[in-house]
N, C-alpha and C positions, 0 to 999 in steps of 0.2 A: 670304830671299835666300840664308840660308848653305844651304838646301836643295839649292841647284844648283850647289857647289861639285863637281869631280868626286870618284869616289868614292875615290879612293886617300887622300885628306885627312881629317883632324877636326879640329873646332875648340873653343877655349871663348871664350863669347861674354856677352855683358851687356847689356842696353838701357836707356840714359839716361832714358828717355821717362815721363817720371811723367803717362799716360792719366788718371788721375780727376781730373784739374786741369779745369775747362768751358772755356779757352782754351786753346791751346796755343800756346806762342811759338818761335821758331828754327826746327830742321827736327825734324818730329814725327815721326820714326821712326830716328832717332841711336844710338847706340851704339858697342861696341869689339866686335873678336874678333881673335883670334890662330888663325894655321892651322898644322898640322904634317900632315907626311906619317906615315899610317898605322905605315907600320914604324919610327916615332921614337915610337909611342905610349907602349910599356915604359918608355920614359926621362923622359915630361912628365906633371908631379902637376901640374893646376890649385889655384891658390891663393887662398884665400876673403881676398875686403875685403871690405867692409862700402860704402864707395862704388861706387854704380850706374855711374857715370861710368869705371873703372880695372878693367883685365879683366889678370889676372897668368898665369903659367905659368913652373913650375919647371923647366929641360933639365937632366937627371942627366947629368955628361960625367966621364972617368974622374980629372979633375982635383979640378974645385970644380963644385956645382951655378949653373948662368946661369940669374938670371931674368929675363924677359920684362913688361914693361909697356905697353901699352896702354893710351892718356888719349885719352877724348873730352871736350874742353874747352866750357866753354857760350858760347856768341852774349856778344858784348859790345854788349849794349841799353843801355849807358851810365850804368844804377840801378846801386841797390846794391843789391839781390839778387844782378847780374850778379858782383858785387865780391864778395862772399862768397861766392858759389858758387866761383870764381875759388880767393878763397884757400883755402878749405875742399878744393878738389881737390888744389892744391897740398901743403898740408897732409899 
């Protein structure tokens, strides 16, 4: 989908979607992105987490750097899986 953004944008993007699961629950094709216009590019370094779920980027402004967060939070199926993914995002 971020394909047909138009082209003056980029994005950085993440997808929640763990495919090698044989069920999938919630909505199977989920995830985060943040977009910025092109000529803001020199000034945003994307930032490496380790959670699939939270998609970061750093704005260099001539102050303090602003970071940007993005959270795709999971389905509340009412387990605790749900509940720990939960807090674990949080986290």
């Amino acid at each position: 989908m971020l394909a047909t953004i138009p082209s003056e944008f980029l994005s950085a993007a993440k997808s929640s979607v763990n495919i090698s699961n044989d069920i999938l629950r919630g909505r199977p094709y989920g995830g985060t992105a943040i977009l910025y216009r092109k000529d803001l590019a020199f000034n945003i370094t994307p930032v490496d987490c380790s959670d699939p779920r939270v998609c970061t980027v750093s704005l260099k402004t001539e102050f303090d750097p602003v970071l940007f967060i993005c959270v795709y939070m999971s389905a509340d199926t009412g387990d605790a899986e749900c509940i720990e993914n939960y807090i674990a995002t949080i986290a």
